[in-house]
N, C-alpha and C positions, 0 to 999 in steps of 0.2 A: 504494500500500500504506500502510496504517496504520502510526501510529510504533512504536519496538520497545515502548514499555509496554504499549501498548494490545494487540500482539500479543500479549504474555506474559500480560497478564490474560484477554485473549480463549482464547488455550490452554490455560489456568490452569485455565478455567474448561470447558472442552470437555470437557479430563481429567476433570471433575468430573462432566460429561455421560453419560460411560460408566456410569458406575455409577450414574446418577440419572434418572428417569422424563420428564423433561422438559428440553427445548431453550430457550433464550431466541432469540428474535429476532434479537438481536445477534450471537449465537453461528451463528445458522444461518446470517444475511446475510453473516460473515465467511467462513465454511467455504464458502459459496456462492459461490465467485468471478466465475462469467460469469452471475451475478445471473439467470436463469432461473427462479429460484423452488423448485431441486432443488440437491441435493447429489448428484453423482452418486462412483462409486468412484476416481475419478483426483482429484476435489478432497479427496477425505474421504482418503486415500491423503498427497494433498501436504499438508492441513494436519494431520494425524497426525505426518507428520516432522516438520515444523517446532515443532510441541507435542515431540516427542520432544529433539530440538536444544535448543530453549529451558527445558525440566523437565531437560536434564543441567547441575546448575550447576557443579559442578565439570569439566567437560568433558572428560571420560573416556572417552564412548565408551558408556556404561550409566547406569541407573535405578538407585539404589539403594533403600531403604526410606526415607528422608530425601527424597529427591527426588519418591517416590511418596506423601509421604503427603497432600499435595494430593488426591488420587484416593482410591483406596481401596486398602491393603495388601493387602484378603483377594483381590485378582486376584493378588499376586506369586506365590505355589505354581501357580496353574493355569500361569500365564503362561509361567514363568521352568522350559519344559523339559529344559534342561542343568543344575537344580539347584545354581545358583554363586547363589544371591539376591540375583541385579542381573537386570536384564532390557536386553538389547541390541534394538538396532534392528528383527531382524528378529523376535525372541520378540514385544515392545511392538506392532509391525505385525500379527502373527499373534493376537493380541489385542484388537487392533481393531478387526480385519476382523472379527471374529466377532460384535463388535456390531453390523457394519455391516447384516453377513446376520442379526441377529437384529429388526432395526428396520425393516428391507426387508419387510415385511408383504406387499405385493402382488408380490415377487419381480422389479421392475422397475428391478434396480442403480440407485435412484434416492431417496434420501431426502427425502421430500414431507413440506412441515411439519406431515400428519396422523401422521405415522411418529415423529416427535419430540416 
């Protein structure tokens, strides 16, 4: 595994993924872990948490709007459906996955670097 900076910027930057049209290389090759050439839903899953872990810096347990503005704010309303304006683990997950199924073009739990 990568050092932790490299992680943090690699999550950093993933976070930034969601809300942006395109993947870096670097980005997928990290999220890619058994290097197959695909991101399937159990690595995009593990590196979600670990961007989730690493974007709480006060380590609470939640997002808050400071923590999320690396990404993008305007996901906090969709996201954050118990309306407390932090976003926990499982809000953040359920949020993610939505982009995961919306990038999944061909429907094959499997993000191919034509999908990013």
């Amino acid at each position: 595994m990568k050092d932790r900076k490299t992680m943090v910027s690699v999550s950093a930057a993933m976070l930034f993924w969601l809300s942006s049209p395109v993947l870096s290389n670097d980005m997928f090759n990290q999220a890619d872990t058994d290097g197959n050439g695909a991101i399937d839903t159990e690595e995009f899953r593990t590196h979600m948490i670990d961007t989730f872990y690493l974007s709480d810096s006060d380590k609470n347990g939640v997002l808050n709007d400071a923590e999320l503005d690396v990404v993008n704010q305007d996901r906090l309303p969709d996201a954050d459906k118990n309306a407390d304006s932090v976003l926990d683990l499982r809000e953040f997950l359920n949020s993610t996955n939505m982009d995961f199924d919306v990038r999944d073009e061909n429907d094959n739990d499997l993000l191919e670097p034509g999908e990013v």
